[in-house]
Structures are given as structure tokens and as C-alpha cells.
N, CA, C and O of each residue as an XYZ file, in Angstrom:
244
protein
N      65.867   -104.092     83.406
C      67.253   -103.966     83.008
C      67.503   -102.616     82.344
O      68.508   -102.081     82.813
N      66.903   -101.909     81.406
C      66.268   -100.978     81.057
C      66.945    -99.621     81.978
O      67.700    -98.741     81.565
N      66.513    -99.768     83.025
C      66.822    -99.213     84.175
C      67.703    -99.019     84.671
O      67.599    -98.112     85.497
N      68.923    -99.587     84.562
C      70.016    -99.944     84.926
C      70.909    -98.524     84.745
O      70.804    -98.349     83.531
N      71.562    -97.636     85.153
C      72.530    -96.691     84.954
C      73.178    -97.298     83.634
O      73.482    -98.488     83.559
N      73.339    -96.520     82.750
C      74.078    -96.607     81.677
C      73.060    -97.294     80.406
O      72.864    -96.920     79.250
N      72.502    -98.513     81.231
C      71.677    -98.797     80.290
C      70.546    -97.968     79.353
O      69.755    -97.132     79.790
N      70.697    -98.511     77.642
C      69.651    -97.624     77.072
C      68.649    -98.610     76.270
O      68.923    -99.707     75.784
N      67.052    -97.720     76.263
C      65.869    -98.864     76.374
C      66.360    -98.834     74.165
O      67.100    -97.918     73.804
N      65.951    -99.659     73.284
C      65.738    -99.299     72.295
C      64.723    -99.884     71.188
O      64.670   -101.012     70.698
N      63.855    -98.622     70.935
C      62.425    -99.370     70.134
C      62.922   -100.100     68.966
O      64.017    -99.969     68.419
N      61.891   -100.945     68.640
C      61.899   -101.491     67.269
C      62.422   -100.718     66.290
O      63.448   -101.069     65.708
N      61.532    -99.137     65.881
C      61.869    -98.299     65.152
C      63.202    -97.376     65.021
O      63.607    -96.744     64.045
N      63.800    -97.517     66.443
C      65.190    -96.808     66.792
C      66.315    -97.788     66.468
O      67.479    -97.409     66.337
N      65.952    -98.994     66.350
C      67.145    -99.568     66.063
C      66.960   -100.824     64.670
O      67.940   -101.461     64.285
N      65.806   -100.978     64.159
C      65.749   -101.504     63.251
C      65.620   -103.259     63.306
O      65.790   -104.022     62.355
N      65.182   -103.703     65.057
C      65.503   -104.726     65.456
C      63.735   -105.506     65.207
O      62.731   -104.996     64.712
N      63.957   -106.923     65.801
C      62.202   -107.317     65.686
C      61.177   -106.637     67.114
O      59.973   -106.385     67.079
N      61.809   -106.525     67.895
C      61.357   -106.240     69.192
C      62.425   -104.855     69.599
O      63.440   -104.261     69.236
N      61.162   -104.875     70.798
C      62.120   -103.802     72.101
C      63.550   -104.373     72.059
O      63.949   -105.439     71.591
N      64.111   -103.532     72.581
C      65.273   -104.395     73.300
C      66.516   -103.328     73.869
O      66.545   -102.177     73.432
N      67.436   -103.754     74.773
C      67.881   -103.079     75.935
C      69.329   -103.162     75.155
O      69.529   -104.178     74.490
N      70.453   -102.044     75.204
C      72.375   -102.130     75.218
C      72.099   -102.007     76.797
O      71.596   -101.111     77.475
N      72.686   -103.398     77.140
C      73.066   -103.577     78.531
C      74.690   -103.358     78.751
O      75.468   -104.281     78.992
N      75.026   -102.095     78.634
C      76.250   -101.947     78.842
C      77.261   -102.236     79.856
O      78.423   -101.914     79.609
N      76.936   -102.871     81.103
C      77.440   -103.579     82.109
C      78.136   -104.970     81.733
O      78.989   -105.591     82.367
N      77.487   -105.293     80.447
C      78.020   -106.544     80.255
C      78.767   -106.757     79.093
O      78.319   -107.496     78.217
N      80.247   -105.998     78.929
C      80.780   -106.043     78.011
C      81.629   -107.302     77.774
O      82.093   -107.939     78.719
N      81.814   -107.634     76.535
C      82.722   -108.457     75.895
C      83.313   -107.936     75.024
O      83.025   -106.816     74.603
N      84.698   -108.988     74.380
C      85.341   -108.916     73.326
C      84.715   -110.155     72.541
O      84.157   -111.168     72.964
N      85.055   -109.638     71.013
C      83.767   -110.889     70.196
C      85.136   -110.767     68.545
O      85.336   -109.610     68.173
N      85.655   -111.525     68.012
C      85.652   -111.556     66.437
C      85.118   -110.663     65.796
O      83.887   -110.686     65.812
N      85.657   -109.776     65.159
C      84.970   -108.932     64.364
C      84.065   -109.920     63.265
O      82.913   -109.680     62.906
N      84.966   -111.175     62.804
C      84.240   -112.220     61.286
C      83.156   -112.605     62.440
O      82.239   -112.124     61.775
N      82.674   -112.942     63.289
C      81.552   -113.392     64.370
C      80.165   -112.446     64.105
O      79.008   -112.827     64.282
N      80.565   -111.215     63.670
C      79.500   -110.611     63.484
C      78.799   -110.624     62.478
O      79.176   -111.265     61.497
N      77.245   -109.710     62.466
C      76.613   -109.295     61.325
C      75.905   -108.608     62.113
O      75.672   -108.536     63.320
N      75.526   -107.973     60.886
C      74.307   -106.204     60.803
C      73.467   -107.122     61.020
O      73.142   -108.121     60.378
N      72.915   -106.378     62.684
C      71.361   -106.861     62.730
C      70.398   -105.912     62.864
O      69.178   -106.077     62.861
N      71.155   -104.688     63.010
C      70.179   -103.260     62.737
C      71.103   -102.199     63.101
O      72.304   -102.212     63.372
N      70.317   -101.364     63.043
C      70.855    -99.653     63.074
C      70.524    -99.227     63.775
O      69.433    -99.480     64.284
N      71.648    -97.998     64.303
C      71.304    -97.267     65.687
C      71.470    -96.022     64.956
O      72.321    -95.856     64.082
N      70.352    -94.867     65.469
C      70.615    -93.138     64.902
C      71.971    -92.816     66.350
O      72.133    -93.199     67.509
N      72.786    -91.769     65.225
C      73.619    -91.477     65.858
C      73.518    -90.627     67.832
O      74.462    -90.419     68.593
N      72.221    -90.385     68.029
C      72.048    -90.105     68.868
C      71.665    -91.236     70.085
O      71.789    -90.752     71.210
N      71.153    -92.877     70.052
C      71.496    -93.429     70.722
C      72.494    -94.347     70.780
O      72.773    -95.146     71.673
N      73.196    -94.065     69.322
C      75.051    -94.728     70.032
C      75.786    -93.876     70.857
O      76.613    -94.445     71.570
N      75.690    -92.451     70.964
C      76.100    -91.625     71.997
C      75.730    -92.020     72.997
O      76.655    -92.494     73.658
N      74.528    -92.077     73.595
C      74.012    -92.883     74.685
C      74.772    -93.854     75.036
O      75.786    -93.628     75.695
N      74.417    -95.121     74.658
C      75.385    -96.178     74.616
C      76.966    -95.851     75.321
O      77.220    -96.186     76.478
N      77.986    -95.132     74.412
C      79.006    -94.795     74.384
C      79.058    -93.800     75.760
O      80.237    -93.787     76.113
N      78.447    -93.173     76.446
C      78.021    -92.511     77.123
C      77.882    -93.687     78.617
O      78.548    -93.741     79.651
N      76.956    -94.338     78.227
C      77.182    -95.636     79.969
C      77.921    -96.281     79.741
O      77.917    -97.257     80.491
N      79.006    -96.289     78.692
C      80.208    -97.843     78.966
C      81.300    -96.753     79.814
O      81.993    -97.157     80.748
N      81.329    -95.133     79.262
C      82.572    -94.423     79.898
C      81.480    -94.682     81.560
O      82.450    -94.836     82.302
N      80.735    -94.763     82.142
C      80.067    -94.144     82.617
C      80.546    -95.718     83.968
O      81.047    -95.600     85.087
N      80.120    -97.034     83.215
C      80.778    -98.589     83.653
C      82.298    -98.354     83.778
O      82.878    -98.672     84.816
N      82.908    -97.839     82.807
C      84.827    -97.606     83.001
C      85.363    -96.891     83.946
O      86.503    -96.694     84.367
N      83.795    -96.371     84.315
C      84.523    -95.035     85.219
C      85.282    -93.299     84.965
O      85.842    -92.509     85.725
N      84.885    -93.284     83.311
C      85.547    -92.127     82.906
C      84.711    -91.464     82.585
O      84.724    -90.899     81.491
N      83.780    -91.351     83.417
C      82.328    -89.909     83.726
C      81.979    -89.801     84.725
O      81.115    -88.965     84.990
């Protein structure tokens, strides 16, 4: 999945999570902002990423 255009891979250490784990940006939703919580941190260089394959899914790249 990883693999996926747009998609970005993200380590334990890059995002502050328990495991690996993938922003599968193909699969967007709308969610409650009160639905959420901090489950880790992204350095500003792979939320660009991120932000980078959703224009990329929208079609505005």
C-alpha cells in the first residue's frame, strides 16, 4: 500500500506511532473534529508529503 502514488510509508520514529504505518491518501474521509485525538506527530516535512498526494488524488498536480 506503501506504494501506492501519493501514498507515504511512516516509521515509528517519524511519526511517533507504535508501529510502521502508511497515510493512505486515496482514502479520504470527513470525521468530527470532537472524534479525534493526538495519536502522534508528523515533522513538517512528511505532512508536505501527505498534502502533496491528496492534491496529487484531487487532481491539482
Amino acid at each position: 500500500m506503501g506504494q501506492s502514488p501519493g501514498n507515504v510509508e511512516l516509521s515509528e520514529r517519524d511519526s511517533h506511532l507504535p508501529r510502521r504505518s502508511v497515510a493512505n491518501v486515496t482514502q479520504l474521509v470527513t470525521i468530527d473534529r470532537d472524534r479525534l485525538e493526538v495519536v502522534g506527530r508528523l515533522p513538517p516535512a512528511k505532512l508536505e508529503l501527505i498534502l502533496h498526494g491528496i492534491d496529487l488524488v484531487l487532481g491539482r498536480r
